[in-house]
TIVO-2410 file (N, C-alpha, C; in nm, 3 decimals):
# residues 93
REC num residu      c1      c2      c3 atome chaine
REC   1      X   1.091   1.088   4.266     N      A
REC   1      X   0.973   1.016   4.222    CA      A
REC   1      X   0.897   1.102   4.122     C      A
REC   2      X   0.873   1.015   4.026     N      A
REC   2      X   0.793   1.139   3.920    CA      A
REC   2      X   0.638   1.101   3.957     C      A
REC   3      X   0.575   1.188   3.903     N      A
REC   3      X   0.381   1.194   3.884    CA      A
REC   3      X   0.399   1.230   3.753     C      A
REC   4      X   0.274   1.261   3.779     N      A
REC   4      X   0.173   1.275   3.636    CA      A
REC   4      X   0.086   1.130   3.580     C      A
REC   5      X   0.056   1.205   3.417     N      A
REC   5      X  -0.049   1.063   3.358    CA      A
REC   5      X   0.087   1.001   3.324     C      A
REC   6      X   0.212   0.999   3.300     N      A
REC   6      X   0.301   0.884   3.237    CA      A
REC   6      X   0.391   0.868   3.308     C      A
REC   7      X   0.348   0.836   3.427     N      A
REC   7      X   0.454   0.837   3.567    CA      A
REC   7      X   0.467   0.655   3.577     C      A
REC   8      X   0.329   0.625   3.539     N      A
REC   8      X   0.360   0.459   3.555    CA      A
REC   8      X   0.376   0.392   3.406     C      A
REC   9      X   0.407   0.469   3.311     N      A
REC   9      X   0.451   0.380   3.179    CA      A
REC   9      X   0.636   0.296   3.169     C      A
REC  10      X   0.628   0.234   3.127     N      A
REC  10      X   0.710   0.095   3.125    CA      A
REC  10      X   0.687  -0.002   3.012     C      A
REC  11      X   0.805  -0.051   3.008     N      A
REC  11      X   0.810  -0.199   2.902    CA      A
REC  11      X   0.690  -0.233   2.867     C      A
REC  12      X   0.587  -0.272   2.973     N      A
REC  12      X   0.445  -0.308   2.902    CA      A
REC  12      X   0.378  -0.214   2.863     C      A
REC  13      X   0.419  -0.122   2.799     N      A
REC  13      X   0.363  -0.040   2.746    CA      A
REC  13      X   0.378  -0.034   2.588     C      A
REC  14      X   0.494  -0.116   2.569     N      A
REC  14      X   0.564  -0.070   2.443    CA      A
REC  14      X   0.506  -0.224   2.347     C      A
REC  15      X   0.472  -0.211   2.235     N      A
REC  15      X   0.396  -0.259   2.157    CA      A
REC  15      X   0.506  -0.282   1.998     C      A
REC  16      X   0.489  -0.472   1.978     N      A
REC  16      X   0.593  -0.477   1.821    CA      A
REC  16      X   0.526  -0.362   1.759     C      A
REC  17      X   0.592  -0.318   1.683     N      A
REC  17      X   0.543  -0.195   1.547    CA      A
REC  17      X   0.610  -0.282   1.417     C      A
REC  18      X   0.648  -0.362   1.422     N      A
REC  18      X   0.650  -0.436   1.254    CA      A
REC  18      X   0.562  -0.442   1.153     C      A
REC  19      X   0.567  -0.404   1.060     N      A
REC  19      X   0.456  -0.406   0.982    CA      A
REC  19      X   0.538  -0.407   0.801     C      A
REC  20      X   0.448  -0.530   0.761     N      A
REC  20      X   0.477  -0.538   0.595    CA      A
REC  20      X   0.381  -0.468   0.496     C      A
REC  21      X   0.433  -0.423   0.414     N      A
REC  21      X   0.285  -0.384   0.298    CA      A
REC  21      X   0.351  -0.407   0.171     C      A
REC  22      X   0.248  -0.410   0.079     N      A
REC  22      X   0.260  -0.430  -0.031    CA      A
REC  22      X   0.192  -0.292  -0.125     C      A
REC  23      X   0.287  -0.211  -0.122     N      A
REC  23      X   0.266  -0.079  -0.133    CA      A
REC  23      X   0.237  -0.083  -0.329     C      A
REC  24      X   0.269  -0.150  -0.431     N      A
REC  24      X   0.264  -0.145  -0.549    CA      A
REC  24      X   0.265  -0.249  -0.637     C      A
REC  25      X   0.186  -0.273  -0.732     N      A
REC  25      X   0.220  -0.372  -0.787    CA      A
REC  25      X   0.169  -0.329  -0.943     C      A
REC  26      X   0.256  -0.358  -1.064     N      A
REC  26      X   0.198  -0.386  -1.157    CA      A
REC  26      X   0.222  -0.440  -1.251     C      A
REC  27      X   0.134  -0.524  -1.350     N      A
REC  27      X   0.191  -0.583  -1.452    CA      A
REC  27      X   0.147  -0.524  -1.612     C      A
REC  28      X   0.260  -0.631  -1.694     N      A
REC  28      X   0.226  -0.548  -1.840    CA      A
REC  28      X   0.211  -0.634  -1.921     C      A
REC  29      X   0.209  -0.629  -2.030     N      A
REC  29      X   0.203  -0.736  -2.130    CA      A
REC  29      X   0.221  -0.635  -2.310     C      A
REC  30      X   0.301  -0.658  -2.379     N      A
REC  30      X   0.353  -0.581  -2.507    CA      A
REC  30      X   0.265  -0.667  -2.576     C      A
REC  31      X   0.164  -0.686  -2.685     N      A
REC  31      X   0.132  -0.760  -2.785    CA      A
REC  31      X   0.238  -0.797  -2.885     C      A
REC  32      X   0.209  -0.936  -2.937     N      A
REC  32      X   0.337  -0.953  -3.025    CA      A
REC  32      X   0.298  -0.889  -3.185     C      A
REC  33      X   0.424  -0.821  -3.232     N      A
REC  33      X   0.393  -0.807  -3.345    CA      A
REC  33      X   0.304  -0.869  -3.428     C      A
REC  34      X   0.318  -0.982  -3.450     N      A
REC  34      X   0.228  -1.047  -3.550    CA      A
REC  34      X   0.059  -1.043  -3.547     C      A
REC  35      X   0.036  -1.046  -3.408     N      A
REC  35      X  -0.121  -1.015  -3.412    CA      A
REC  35      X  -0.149  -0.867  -3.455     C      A
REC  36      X  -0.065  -0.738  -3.525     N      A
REC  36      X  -0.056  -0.623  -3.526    CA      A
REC  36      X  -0.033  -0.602  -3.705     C      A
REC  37      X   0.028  -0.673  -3.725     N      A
REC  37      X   0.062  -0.720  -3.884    CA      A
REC  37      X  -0.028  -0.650  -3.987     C      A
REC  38      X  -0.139  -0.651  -3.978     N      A
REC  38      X  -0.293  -0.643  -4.075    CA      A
REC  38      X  -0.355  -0.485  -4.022     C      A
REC  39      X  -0.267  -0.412  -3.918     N      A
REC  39      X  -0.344  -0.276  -3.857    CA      A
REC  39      X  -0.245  -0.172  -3.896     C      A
REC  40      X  -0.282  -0.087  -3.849     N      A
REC  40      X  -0.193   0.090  -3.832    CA      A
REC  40      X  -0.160   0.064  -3.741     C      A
REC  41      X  -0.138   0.011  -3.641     N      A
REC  41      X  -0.091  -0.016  -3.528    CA      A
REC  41      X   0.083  -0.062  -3.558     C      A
REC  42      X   0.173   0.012  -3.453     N      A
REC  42      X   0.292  -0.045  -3.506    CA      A
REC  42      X   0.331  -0.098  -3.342     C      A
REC  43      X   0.276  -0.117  -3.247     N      A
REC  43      X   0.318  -0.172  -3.100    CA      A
REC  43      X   0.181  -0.142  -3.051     C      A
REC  44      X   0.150  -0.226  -2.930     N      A
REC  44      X   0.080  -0.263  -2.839    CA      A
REC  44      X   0.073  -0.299  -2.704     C      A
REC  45      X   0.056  -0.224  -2.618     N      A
REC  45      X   0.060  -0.277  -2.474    CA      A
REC  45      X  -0.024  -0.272  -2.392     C      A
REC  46      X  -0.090  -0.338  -2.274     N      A
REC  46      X  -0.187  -0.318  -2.175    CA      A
REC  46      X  -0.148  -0.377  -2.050     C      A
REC  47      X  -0.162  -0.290  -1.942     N      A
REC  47      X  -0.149  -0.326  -1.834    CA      A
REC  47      X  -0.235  -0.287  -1.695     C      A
REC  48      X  -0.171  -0.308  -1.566     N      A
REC  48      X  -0.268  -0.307  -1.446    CA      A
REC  48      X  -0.188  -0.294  -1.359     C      A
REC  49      X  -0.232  -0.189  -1.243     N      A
REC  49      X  -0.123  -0.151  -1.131    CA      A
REC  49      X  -0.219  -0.127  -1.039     C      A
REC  50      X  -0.177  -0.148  -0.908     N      A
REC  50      X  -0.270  -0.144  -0.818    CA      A
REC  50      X  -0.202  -0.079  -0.681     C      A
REC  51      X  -0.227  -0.036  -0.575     N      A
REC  51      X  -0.132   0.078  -0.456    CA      A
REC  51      X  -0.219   0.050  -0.367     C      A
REC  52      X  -0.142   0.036  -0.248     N      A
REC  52      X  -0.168  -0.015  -0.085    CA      A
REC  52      X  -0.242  -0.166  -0.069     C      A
REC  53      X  -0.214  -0.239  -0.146     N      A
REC  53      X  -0.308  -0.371  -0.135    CA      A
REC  53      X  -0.290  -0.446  -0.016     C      A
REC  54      X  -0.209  -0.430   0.025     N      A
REC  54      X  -0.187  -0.541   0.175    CA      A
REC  54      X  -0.108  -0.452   0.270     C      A
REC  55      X  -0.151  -0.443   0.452     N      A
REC  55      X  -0.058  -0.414   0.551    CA      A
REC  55      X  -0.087  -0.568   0.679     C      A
REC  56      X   0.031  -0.613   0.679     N      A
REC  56      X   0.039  -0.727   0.771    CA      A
REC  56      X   0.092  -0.641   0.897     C      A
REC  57      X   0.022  -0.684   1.039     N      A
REC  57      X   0.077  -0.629   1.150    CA      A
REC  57      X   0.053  -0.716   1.230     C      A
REC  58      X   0.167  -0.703   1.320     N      A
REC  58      X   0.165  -0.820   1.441    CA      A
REC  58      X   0.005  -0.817   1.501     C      A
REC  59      X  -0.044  -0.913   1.592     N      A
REC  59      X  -0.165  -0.963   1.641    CA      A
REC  59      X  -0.193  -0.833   1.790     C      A
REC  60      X  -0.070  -0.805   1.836     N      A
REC  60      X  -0.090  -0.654   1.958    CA      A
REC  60      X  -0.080  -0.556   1.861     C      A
REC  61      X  -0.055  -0.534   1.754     N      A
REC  61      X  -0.083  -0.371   1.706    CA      A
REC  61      X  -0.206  -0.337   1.596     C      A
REC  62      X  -0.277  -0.441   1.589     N      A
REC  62      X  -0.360  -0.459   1.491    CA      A
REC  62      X  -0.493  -0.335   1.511     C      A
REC  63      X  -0.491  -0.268   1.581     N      A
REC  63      X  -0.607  -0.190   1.651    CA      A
REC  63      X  -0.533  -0.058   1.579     C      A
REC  64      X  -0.413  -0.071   1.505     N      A
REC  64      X  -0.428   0.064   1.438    CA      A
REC  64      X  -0.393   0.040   1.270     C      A
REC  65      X  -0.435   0.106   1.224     N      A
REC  65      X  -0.441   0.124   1.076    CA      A
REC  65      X  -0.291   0.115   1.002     C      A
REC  66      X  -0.254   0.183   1.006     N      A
REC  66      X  -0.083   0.181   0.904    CA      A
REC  66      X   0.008   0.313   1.013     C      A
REC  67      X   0.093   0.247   1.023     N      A
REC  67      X   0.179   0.301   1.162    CA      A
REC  67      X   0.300   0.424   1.065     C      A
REC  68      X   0.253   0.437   0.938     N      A
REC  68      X   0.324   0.572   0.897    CA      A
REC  68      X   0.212   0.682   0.884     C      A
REC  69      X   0.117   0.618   0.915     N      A
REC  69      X  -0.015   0.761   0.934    CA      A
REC  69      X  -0.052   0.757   1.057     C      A
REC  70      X  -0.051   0.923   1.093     N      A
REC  70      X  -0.094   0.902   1.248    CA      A
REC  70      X  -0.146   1.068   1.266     C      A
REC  71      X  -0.253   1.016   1.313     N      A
REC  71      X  -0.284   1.151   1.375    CA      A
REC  71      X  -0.337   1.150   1.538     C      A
REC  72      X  -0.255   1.208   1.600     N      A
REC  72      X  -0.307   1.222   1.736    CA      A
REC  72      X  -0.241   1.099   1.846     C      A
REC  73      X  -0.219   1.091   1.929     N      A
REC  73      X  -0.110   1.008   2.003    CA      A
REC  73      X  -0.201   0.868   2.016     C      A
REC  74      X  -0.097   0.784   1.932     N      A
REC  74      X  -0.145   0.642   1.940    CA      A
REC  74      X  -0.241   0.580   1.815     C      A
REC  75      X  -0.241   0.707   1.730     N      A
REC  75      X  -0.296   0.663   1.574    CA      A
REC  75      X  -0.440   0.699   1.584     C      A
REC  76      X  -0.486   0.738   1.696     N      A
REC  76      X  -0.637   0.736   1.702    CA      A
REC  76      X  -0.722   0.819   1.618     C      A
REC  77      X  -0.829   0.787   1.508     N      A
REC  77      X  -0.878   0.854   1.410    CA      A
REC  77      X  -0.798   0.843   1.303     C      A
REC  78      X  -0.725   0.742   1.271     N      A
REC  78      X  -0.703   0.721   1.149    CA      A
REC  78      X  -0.787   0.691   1.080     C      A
REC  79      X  -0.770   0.704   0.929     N      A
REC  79      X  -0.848   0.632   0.773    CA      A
REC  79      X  -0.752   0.516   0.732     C      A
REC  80      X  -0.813   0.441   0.719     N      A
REC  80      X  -0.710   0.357   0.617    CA      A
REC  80      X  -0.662   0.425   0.466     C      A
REC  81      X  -0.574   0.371   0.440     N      A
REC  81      X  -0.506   0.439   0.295    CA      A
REC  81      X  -0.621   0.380   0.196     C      A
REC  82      X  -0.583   0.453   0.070     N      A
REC  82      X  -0.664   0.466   0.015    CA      A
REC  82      X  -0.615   0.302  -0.121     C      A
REC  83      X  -0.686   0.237  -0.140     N      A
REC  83      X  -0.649   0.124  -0.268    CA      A
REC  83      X  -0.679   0.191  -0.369     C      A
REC  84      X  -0.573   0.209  -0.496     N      A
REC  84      X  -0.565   0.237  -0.631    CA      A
REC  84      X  -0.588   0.135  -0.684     C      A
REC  85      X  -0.672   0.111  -0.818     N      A
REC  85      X  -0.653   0.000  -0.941    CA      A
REC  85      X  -0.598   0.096  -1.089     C      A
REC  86      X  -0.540   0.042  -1.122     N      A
REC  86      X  -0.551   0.119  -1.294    CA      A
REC  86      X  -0.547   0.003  -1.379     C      A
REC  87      X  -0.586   0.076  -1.501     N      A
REC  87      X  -0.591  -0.022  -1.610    CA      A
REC  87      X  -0.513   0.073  -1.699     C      A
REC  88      X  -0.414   0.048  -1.774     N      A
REC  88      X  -0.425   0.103  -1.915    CA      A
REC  88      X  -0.383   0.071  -2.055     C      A
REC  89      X  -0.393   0.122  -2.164     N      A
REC  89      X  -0.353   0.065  -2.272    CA      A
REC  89      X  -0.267   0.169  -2.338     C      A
REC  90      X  -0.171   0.136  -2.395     N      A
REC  90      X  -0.056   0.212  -2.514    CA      A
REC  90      X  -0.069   0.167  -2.613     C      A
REC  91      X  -0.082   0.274  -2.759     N      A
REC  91      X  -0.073   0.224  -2.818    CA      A
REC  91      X   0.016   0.306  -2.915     C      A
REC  92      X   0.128   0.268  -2.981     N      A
REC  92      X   0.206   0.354  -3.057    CA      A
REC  92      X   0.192   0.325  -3.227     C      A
REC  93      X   0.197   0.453  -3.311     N      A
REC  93      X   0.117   0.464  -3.394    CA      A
REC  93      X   0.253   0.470  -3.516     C      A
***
């Protein structure tokens, strides 16, 4: 017979850990030559990227933050990750 504090852990103990994210996203857009025609400009681009925007977790694990960060048994004192935006523009000369 065992003791201790995890002498009575079991099946109901164990919790889905599935979890989706949407770790990156970004888009671009090249200007078309022709609006470039009349400048020093010989190409054009601008875009937007964004990091950690979404974590979906089952409805029993939702009490912790993102299940690849963990500090301390059971996630406790986590931060949530951090959301990036960028913007930027290229322009080749």
């Amino acid at each position: 017979m065992q003791s201790g504090d995890f002498s009575g852990v079991d099946e109901n103990f164990v919790i889905d850990a599935t979890a989706f994210k949407l770790r990156e996203v970004a888009l671009s857009y090249t200007l078309p030559s022709e609006w470039l025609e009349n400048l020093f400009i010989n190409g054009a681009s601008i875009g937007i990227s964004a990091r950690n925007l979404l974590i979906v977790l089952p409805k029993e694990n939702r009490r912790y933050n993102d299940p690849e960060i963990g500090s301390g048994i059971g996630g406790y004192g986590q931060t949530p990750p951090t959301k990036f935006y960028n913007f930027n523009v290229k322009l080749n000369f």
